[in-house]
One Martini backbone bead per residue (centre of mass of N, CA, C, O) as a GRO file, in nm:
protein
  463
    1UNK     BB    1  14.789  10.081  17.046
    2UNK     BB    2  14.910  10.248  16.728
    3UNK     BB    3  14.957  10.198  16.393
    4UNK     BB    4  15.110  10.407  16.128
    5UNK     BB    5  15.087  10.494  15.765
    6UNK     BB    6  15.235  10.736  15.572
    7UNK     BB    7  15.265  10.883  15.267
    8UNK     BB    8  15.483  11.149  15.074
    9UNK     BB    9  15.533  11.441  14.993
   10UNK     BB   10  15.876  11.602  15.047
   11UNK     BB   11  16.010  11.955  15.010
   12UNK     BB   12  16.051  12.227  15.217
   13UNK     BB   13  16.325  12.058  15.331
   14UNK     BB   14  16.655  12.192  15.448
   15UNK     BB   15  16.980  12.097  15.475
   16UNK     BB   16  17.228  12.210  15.608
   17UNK     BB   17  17.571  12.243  15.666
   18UNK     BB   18  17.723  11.921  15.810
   19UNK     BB   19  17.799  12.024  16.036
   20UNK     BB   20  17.971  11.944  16.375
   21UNK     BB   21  17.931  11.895  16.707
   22UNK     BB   22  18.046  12.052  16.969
   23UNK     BB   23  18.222  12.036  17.278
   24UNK     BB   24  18.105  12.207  17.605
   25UNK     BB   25  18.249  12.297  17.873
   26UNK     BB   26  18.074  12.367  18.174
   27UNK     BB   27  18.179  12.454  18.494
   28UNK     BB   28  17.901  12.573  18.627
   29UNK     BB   29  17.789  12.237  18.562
   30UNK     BB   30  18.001  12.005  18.517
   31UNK     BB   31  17.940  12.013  18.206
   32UNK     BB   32  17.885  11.841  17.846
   33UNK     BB   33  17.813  12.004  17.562
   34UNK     BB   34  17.628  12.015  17.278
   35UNK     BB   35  17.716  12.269  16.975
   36UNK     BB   36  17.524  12.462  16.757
   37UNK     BB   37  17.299  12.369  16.547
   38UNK     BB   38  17.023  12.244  16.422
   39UNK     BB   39  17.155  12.132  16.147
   40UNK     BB   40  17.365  11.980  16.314
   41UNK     BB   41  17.194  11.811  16.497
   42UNK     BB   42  17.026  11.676  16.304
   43UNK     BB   43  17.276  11.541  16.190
   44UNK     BB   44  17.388  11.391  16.427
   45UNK     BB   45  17.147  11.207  16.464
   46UNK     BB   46  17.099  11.101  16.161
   47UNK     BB   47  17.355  10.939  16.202
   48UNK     BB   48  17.527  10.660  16.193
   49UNK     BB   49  17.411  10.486  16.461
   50UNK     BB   50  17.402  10.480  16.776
   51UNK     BB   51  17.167  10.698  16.979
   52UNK     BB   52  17.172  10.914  17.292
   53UNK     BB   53  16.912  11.175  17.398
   54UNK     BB   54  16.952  11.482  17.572
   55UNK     BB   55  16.797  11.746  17.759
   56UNK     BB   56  16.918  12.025  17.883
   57UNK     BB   57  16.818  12.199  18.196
   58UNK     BB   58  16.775  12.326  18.514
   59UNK     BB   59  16.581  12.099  18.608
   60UNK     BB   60  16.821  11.878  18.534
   61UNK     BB   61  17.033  11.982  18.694
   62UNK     BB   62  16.939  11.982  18.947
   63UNK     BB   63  16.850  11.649  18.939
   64UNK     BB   64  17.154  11.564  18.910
   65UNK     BB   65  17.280  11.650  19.176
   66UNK     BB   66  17.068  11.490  19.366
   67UNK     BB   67  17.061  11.199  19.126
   68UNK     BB   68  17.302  10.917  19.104
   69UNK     BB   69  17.072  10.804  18.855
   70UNK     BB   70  17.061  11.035  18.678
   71UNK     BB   71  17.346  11.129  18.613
   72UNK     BB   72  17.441  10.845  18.503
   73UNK     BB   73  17.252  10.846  18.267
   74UNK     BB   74  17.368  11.152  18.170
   75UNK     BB   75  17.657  10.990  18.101
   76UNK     BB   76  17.541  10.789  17.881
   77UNK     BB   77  17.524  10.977  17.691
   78UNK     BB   78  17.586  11.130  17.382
   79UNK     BB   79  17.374  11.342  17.381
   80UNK     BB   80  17.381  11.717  17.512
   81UNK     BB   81  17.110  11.981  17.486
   82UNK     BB   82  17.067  12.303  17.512
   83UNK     BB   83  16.795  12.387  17.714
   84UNK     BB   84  16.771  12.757  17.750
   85UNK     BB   85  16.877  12.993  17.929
   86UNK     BB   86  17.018  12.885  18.197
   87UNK     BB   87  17.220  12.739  18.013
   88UNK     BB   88  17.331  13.006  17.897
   89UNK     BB   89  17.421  13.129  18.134
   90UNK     BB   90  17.632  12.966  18.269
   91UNK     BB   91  17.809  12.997  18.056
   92UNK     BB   92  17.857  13.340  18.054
   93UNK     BB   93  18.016  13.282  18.358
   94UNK     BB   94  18.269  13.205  18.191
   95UNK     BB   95  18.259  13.318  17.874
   96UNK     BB   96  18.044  13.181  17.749
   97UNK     BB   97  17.868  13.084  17.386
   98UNK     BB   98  17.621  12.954  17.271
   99UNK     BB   99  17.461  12.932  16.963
  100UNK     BB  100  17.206  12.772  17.067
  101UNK     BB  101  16.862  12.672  17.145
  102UNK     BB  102  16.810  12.332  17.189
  103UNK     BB  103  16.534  12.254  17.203
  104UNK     BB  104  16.285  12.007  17.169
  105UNK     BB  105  16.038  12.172  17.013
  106UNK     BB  106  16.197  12.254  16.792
  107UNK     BB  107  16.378  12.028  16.695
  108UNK     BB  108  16.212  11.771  16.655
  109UNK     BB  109  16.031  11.841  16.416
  110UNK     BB  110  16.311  11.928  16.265
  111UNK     BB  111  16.392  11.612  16.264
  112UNK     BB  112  16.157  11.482  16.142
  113UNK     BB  113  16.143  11.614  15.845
  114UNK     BB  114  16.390  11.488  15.765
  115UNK     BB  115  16.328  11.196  15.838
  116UNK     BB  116  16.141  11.165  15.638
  117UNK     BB  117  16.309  11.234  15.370
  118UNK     BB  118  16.475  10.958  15.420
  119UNK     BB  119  16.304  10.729  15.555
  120UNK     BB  120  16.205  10.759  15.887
  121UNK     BB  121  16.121  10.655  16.155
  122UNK     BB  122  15.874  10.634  16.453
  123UNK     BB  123  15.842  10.631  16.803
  124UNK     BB  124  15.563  10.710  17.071
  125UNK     BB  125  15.673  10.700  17.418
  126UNK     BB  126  15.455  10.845  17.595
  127UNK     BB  127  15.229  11.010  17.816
  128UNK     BB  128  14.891  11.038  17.827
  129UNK     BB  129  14.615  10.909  17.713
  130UNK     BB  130  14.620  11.015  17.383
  131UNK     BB  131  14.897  11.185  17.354
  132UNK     BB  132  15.021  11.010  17.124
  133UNK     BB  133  14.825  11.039  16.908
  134UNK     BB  134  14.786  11.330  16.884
  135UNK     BB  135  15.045  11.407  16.786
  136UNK     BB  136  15.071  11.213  16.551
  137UNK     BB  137  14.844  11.349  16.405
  138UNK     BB  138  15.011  11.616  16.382
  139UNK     BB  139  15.228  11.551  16.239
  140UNK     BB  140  15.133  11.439  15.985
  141UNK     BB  141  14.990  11.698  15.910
  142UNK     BB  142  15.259  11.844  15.864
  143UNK     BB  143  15.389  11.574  15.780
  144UNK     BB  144  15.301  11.303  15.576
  145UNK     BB  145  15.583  11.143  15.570
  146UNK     BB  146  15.579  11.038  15.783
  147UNK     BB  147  15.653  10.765  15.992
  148UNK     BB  148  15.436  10.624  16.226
  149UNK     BB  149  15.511  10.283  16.409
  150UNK     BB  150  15.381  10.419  16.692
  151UNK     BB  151  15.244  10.394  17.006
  152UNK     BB  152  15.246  10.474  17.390
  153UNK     BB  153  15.199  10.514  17.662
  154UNK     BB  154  15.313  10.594  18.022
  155UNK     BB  155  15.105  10.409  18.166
  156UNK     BB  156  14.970  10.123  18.120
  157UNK     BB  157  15.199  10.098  17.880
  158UNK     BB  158  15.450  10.106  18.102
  159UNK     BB  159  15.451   9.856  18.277
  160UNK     BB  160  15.583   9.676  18.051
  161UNK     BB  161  15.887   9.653  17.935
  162UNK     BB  162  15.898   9.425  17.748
  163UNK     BB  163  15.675   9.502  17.567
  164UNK     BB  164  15.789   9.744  17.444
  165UNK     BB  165  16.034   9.651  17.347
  166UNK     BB  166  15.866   9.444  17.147
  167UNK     BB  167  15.707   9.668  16.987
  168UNK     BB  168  15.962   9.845  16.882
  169UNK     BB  169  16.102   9.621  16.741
  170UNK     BB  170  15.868   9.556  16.536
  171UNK     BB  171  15.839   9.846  16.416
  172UNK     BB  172  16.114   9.945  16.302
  173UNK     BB  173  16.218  10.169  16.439
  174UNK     BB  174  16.473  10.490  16.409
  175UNK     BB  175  16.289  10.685  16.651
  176UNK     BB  176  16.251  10.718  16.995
  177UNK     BB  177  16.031  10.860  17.203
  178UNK     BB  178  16.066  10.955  17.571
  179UNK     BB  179  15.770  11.066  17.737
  180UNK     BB  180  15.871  11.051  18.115
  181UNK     BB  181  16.004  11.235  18.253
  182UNK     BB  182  16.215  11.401  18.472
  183UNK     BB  183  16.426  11.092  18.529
  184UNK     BB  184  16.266  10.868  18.419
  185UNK     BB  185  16.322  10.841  18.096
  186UNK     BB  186  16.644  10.782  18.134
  187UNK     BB  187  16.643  10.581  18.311
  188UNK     BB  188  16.468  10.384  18.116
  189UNK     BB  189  16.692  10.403  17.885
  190UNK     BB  190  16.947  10.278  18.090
  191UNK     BB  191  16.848  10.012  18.088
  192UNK     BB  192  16.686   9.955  17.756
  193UNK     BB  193  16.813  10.058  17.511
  194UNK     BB  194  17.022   9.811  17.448
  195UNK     BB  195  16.734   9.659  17.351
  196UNK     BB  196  16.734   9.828  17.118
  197UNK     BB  197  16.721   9.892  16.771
  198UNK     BB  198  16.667  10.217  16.735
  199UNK     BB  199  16.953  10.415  16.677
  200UNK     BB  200  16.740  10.653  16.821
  201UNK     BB  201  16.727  10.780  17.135
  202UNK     BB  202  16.488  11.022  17.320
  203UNK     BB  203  16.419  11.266  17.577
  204UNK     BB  204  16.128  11.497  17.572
  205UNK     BB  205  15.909  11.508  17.764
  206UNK     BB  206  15.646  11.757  17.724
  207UNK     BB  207  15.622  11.718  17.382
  208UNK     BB  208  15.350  11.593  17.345
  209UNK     BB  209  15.170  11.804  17.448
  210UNK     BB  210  15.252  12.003  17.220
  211UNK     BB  211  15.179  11.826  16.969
  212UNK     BB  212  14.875  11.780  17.092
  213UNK     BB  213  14.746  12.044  17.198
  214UNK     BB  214  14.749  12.102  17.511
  215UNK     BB  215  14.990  12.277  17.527
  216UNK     BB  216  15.071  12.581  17.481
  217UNK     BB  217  15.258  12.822  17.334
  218UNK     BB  218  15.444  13.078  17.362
  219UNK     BB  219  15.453  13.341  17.185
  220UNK     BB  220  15.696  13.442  16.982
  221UNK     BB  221  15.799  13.731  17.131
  222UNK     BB  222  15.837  13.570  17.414
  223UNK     BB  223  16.059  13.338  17.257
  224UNK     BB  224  16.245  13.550  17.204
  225UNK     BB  225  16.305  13.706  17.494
  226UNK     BB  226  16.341  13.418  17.632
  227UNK     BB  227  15.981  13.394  17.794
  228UNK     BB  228  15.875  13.097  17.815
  229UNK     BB  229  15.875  13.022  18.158
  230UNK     BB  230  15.661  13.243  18.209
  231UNK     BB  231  15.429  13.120  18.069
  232UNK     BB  232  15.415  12.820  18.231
  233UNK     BB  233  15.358  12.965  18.495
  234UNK     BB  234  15.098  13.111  18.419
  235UNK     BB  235  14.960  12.845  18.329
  236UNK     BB  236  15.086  12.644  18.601
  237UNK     BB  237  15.175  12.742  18.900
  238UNK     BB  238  15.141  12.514  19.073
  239UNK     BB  239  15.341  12.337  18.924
  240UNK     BB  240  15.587  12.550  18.853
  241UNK     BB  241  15.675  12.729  19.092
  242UNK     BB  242  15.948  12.565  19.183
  243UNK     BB  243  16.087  12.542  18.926
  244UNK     BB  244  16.108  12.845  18.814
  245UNK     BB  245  16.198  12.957  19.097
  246UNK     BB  246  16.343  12.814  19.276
  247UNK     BB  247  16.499  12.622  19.062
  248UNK     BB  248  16.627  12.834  18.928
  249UNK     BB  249  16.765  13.021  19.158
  250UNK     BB  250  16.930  12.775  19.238
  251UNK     BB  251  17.080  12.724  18.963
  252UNK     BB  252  17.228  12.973  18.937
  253UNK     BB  253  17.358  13.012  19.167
  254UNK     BB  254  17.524  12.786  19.210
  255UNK     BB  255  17.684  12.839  18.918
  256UNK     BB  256  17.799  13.087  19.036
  257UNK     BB  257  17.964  12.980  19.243
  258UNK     BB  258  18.146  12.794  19.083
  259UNK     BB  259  18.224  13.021  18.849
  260UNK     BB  260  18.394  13.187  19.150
  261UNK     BB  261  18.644  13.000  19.203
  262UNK     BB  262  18.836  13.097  18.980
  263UNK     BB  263  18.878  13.362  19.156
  264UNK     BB  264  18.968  13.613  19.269
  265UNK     BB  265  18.845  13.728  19.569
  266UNK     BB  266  18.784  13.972  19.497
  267UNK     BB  267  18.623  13.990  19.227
  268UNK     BB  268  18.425  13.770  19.303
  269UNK     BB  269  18.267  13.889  19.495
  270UNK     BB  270  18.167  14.095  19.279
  271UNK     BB  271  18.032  13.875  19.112
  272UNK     BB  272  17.833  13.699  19.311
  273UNK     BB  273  17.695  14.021  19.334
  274UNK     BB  274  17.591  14.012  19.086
  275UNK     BB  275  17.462  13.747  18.981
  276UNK     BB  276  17.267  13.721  19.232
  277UNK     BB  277  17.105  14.002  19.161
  278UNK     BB  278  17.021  13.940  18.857
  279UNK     BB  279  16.904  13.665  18.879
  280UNK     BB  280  16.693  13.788  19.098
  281UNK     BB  281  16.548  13.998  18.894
  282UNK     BB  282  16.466  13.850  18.681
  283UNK     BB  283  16.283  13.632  18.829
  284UNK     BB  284  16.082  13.929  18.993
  285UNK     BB  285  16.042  14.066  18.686
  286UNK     BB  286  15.945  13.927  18.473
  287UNK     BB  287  15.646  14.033  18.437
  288UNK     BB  288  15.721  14.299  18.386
  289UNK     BB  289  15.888  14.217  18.079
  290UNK     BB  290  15.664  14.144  17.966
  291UNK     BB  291  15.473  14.361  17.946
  292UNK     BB  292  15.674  14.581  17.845
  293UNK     BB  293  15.713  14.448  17.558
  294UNK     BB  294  15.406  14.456  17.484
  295UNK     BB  295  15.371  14.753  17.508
  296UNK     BB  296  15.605  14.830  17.269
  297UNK     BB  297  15.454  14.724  17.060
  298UNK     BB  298  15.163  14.848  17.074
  299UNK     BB  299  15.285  15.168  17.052
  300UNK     BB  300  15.521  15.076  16.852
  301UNK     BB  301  15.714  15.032  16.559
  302UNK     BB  302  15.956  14.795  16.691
  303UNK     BB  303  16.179  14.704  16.834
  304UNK     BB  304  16.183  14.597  17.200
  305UNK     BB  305  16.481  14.658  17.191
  306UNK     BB  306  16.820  14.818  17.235
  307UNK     BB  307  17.088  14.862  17.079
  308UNK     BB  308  17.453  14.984  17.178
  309UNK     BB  309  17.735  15.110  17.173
  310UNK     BB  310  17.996  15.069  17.422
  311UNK     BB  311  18.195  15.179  17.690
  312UNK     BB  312  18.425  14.997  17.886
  313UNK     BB  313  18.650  14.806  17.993
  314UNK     BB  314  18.929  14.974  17.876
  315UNK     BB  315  18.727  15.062  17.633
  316UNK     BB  316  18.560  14.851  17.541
  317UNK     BB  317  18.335  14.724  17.314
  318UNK     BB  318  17.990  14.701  17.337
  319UNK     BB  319  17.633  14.548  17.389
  320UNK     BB  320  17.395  14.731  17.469
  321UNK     BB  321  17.064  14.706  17.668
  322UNK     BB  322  16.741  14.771  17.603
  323UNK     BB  323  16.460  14.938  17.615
  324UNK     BB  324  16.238  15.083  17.389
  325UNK     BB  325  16.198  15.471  17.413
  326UNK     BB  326  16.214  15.515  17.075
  327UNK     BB  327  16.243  15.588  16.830
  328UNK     BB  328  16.400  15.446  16.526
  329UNK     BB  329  16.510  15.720  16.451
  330UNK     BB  330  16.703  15.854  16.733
  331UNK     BB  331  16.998  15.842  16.593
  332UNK     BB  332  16.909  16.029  16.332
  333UNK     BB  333  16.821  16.259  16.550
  334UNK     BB  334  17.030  16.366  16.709
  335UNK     BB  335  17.239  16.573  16.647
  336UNK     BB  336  16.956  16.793  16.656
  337UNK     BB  337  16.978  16.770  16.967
  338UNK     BB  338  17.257  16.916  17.116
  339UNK     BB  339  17.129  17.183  17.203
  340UNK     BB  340  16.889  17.096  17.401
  341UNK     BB  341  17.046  17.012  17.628
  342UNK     BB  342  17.070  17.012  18.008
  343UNK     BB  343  17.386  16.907  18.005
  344UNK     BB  344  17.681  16.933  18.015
  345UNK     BB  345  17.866  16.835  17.814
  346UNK     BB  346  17.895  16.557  17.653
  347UNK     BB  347  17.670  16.445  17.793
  348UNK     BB  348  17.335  16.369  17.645
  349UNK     BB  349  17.000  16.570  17.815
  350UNK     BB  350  16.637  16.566  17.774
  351UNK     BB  351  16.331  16.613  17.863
  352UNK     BB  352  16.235  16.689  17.576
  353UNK     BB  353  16.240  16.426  17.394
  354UNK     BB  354  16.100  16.347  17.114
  355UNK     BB  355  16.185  16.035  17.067
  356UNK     BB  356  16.002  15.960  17.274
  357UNK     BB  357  15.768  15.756  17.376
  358UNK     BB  358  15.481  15.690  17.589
  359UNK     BB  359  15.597  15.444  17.701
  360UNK     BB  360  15.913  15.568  17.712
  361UNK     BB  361  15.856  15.734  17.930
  362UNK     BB  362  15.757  15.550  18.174
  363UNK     BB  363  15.997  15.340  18.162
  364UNK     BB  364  16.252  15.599  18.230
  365UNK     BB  365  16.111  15.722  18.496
  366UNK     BB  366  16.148  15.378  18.632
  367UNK     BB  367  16.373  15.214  18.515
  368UNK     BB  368  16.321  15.009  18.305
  369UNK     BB  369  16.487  15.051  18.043
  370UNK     BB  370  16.775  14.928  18.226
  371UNK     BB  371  16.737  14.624  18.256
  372UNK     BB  372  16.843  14.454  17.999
  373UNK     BB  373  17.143  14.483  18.156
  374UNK     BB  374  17.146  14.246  18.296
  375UNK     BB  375  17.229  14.077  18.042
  376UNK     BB  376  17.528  14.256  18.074
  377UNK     BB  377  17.624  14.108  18.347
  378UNK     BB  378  17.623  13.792  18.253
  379UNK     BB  379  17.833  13.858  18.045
  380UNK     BB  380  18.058  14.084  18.212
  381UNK     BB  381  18.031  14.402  18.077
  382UNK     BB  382  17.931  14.465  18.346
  383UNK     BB  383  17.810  14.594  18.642
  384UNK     BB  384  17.588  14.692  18.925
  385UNK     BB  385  17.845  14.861  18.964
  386UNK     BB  386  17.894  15.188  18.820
  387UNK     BB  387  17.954  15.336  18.547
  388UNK     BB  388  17.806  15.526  18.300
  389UNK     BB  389  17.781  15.431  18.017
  390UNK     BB  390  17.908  15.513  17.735
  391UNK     BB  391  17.988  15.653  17.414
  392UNK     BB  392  18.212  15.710  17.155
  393UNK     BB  393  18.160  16.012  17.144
  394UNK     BB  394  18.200  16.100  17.421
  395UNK     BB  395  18.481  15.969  17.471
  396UNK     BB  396  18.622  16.162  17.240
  397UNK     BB  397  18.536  16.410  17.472
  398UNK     BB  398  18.744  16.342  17.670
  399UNK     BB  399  18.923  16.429  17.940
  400UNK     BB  400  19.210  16.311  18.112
  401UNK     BB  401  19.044  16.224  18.345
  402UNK     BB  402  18.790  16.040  18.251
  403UNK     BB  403  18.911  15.801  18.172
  404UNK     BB  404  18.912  15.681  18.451
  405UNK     BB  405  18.617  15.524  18.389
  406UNK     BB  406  18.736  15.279  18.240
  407UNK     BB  407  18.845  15.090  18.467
  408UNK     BB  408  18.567  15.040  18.513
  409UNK     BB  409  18.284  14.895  18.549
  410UNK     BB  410  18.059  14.949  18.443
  411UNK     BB  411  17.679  15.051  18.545
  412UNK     BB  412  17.339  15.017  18.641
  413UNK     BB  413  17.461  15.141  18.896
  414UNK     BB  414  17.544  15.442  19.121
  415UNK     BB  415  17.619  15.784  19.207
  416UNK     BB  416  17.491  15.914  18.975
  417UNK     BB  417  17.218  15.760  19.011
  418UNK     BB  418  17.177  15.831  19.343
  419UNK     BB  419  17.274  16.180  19.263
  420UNK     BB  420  17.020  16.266  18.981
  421UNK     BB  421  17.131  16.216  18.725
  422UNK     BB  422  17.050  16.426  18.495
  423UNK     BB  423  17.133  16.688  18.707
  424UNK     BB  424  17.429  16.657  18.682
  425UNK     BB  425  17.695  16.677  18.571
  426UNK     BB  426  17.967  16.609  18.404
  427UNK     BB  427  18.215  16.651  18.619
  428UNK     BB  428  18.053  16.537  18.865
  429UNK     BB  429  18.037  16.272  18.757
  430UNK     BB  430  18.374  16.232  18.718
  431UNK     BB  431  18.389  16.242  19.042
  432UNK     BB  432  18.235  16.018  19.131
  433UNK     BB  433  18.366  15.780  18.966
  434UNK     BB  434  18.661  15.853  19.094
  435UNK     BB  435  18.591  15.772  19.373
  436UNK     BB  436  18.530  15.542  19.358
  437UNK     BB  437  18.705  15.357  19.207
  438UNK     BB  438  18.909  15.424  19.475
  439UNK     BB  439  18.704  15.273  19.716
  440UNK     BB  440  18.551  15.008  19.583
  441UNK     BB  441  18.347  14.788  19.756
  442UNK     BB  442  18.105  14.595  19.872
  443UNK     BB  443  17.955  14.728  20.063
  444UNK     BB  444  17.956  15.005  19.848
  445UNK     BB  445  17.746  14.793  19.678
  446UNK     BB  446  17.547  14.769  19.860
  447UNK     BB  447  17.447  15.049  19.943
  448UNK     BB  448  17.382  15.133  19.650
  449UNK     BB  449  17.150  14.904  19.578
  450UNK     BB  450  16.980  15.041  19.801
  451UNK     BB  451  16.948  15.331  19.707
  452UNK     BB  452  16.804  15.279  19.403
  453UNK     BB  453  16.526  15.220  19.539
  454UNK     BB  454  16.497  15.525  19.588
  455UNK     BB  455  16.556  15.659  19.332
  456UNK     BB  456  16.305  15.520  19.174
  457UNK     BB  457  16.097  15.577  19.315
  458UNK     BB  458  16.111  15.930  19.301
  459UNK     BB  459  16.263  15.974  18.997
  460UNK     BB  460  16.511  16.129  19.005
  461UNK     BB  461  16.617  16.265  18.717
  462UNK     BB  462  16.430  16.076  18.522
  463UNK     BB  463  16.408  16.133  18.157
   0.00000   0.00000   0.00000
């Protein structure tokens, strides 16, 4: 155990307006989470008063499920922190949208650079031997005005309690950090908590390995793209693989089931068929998506992703997503190319369009392109089957037959995208959609997506 001091100037931190975290209960998890900005949460941690908060993702809803030592405890924290994708999508399954992922590895440091401006220090609980201290030497040299006044491992060092409760005590610390792994961290909490003096207490799990450089933190590019959990996949396959394969996919399935209880029959049905073979796509493709990002970063310079206005159910405007396939000014470029294009009608298609970049033939080729649409799937956006989401410029040019395209949510695959894609012409897309519109059951949607996999193997029509 070893106490360390140091003061200094610190002033290039400052916090935004401290408006408070609003509560949002989310039915998919039936769990009430704290939601709002970094900067909003951190103005509530370090607000008077004592404070126990906990990071909640798929892996510890997952073991809230299973273990009603470890619920109880997360039923007594104070704050519940929104932390990863998972439990992002899960919101989005009822119609919810968390502001931030409030993940502890970004949180918490800029949770300290605060409290040292405030002057409040910290105290380091837990770790393998000599990582609570590397931690430590870390922070400090971050902020140097940060006061680390305690840390102490989570193994020898852990084996007595009254002994630790009474070091934490003896530092004065107002902020314990513990990082002793879920549901362990929480259980000790729910325990010993209330014999602590310090105002703010948080189980942290695996934060002291990256603040020690144990554990490497996935490049930028990855952590923006959402695919952190695929990085540390790759770093720990053997230990990752329970929790972020099967772990990740019980918990969105779960989730999906839950938030499918108050839908009517029929659509239901249809949403849980959305939602699990989405989220099944999502979990068997990620090393896809992780590569694919990398590939267009590297081929050409402009953002990873393409976002587009596209016309949904009922007329309603929504933002579609692919892999950016195109050069960036390929919207300013439109225009001058609707005379080249391949199909009649409304919809523009080139087989040579000059605006596709290297990765983008390739990408569009194998319909790697209209992956991040999963993402529109689960936002309720989309549905994985249904007509090719319009343009509003094209659904502006529709005869009043075409409008009934918009009866149903579009899709990532349909009939004509599984009968040829940009070979059909435009008349012939409008009929094979007006009639699934008219027949479709989730049968007829299962058997659609069972096609589309010979589809994309052939590559019939896309380019």
């Amino acid at each position: 155990m070893t106490r360390t001091y140091f003061e200094a100037d610190f002033s290039n931190y400052t916090i935004a307006n401290p408006n408070v975290l609003s509560d949002v209960y989310l039915p998919a998890l039936d769990l009430t989470l704290a939601d709002g900005t970094t900067e909003q949460a951190i103005e509530n941690l370090l607000a008077p008063g004592h404070r126990r908060a906990y990071f909640m993702n798929a892996h510890c809803c997952n073991v809230r499920r299973h273990d009603p030592a470890y619920a109880r405890a997360v039923s007594h924290a104070d704050l519940l922190l929104a932390d990863g994708i998972g439990v992002e999508l899960a919101a989005k399954m009822t119609g919810q949208t968390l502001t931030e992922n409030l993940n502890g590895t970004d949180l918490v440091p800029a949770l300290l650079k605060e409290a040292a401006k405030r002057g409040k220090s910290v105290y380091l609980f837990g770790g393998k031997p000599g990582v609570a201290d590397a931690a430590a030497a870390n922070l400090i040299h971050q902020t140097p005005s940060l006061r680390i006044v305690g840390t102490r491992d989570g193994y020898q060092g852990a084996q007595h309690s009254e002994a630790v409760i009474a070091d934490i005590n003896e530092s004065g610390a107002d902020i314990v950090l513990v990082a002793l792994g879920v549901p362990m961290q929480e259980l000790w909490l729910d325990k010993h908590a209330h014999l602590l003096n310090a105002p703010l207490t948080m189980g942290v799990g695996a934060l002291f390995d990256f603040l020690a450089g144990a554990v490497a933190r996935a490049p930028k590019i990855v952590r923006r793209a959402r695919m952190e959990w695929a990085w540390r996949l790759l770093q720990e396959p053997g230990r990752m693989a329970k929790r972020y394969l099967a772990g990740n996919f019980t918990f969105l399935a779960h989730a999906a089931m839950t938030a499918a209880k108050g839908m009517p029959v029929a659509p239901g049905a249809r949403r849980i068929l959305d939602v699990a073979v989405s989220l099944t796509a999502l979990l068997m493709l990620s090393p896809i998506l992780l590569l694919t990002a990398i590939a267009i970063k590297a081929d050409s310079r402009g953002p990873v992703f393409f976002k587009q206005t596209r016309i949904g159910l009922n007329g309603n405007p929504f933002t579609m997503f692919k892999f950016r396939s195109m050069a960036t000014d390929a919207e300013q470029r439109r225009a001058a190319l609707l005379s080249t294009s391949d199909r009649e009608g409304a919809c523009f298609k080139s087989r040579n369009d000059p605006r596709v970049t290297r990765v983008g033939r390739f990408i569009r080729r194998s319909s790697i392109d209209e992956l991040p649409q999963i993402l529109n799937v689960l936002r309720g956006e989309m549905a994985i089957v249904g007509p090719r989401p319009a343009l509003p410029s094209e659904v502006a040019l529709y005869p009043e037959r075409a409008m009934g395209r918009l009866d149903v949510k579009p899709g990532i695959t349909g009939v004509w995208q599984v009968s040829g894609r940009a070979t059909v012409g435009f008349d012939e897309m409008v009929e094979m959609d007006l009639s699934y519109a008219a027949t479709r059951t989730v049968l007829l949607d299962i058997a659609l997506i069972l096609k589309t996999f010979r589809a994309v193997a052939t590559g019939k029509g896309a380019y």
